[in-house]
Each structure stands twice: as C-alpha cells, then as structure tokens.
N, C-alpha and C positions, 0 to 999 in steps of 0.2 A: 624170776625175771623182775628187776626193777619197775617198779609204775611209770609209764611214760604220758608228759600232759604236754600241750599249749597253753601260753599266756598269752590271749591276745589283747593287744592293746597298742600304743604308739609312742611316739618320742614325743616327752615335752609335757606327760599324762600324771599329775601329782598322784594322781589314784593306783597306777598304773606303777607304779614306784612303790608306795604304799604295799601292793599286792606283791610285787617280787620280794620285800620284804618279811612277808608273810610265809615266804614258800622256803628261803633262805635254809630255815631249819632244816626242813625237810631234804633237801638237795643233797645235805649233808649225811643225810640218811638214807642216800639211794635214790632219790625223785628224779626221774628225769624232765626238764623242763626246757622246751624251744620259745625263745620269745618272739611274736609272731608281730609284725606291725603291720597293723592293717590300713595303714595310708599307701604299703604296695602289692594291696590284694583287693580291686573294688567291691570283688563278691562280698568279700571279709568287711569290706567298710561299709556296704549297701546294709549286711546283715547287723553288725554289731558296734556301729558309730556312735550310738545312742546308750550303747549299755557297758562299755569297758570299765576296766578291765573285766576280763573274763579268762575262765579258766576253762578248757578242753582237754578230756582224756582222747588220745589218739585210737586207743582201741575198740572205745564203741562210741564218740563223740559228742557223749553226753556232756553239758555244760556245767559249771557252779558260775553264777553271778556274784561281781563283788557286790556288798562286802563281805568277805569271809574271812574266819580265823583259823589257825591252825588246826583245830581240833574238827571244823568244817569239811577241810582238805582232806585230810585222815577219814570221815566218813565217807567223804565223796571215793576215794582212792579203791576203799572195801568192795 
C-alpha cells in the first residue's frame, strides 16, 4: 500500500510551494499526497498557522515540519 500523507499549507505560501516541490519526486514513486489548505479548516489554521508547510502522515498523524528534503520525507515515510 502506497504511503499516504497531507500537505498542509495555503494558497499564495512561497514555502508551501517550495515543499510540493520537494514531494514531486516522490509522487511519482507512489506517495500519495492531499493538499490541505488550512485557511478552510480553523482547527487546521488555529493549529499550524505559524508553522506551514507541514507535512502529515494520514495513518498515524505524525508531522515532519518544513524545511524538509527529500531524503527527510523518505525517513519520515519508514
């Protein structure tokens, strides 16, 4: 089963961009990724306003904060 993650983050987020960039490769190799904007989730914006982009694994919800690089991702994934 493919690794399934969230990016959260928002529209108009240079970092945020940045980070989908990051993941690109990976996507391509089976990553599943939903990108989550947290400008229409308050929970989402109360919690992670301060810290985007962020990346979430869906199955146990553990975070990685940017900045990360690919080889990051790949540990985080394990």
């Amino acid at each position: 089963m493919p690794a399934e993650c969230q990016l959260l983050g928002t529209l108009g987020c240079h970092l945020c961009e940045q980070a989908e960039e990051v993941l690109m490769p990976l996507v391509d190799h089976g990553l599943l990724v939903e990108l989550v904007d947290i400008a229409e989730h308050p929970s989402l914006f109360d919690a992670y306003s301060l810290s985007i982009p962020v990346l979430r694994r869906v199955d146990t919800g553990a975070i990685l904060n940017w900045p990360f690089d690919t080889g990051q991702v790949v540990a985080f994934l394990r």
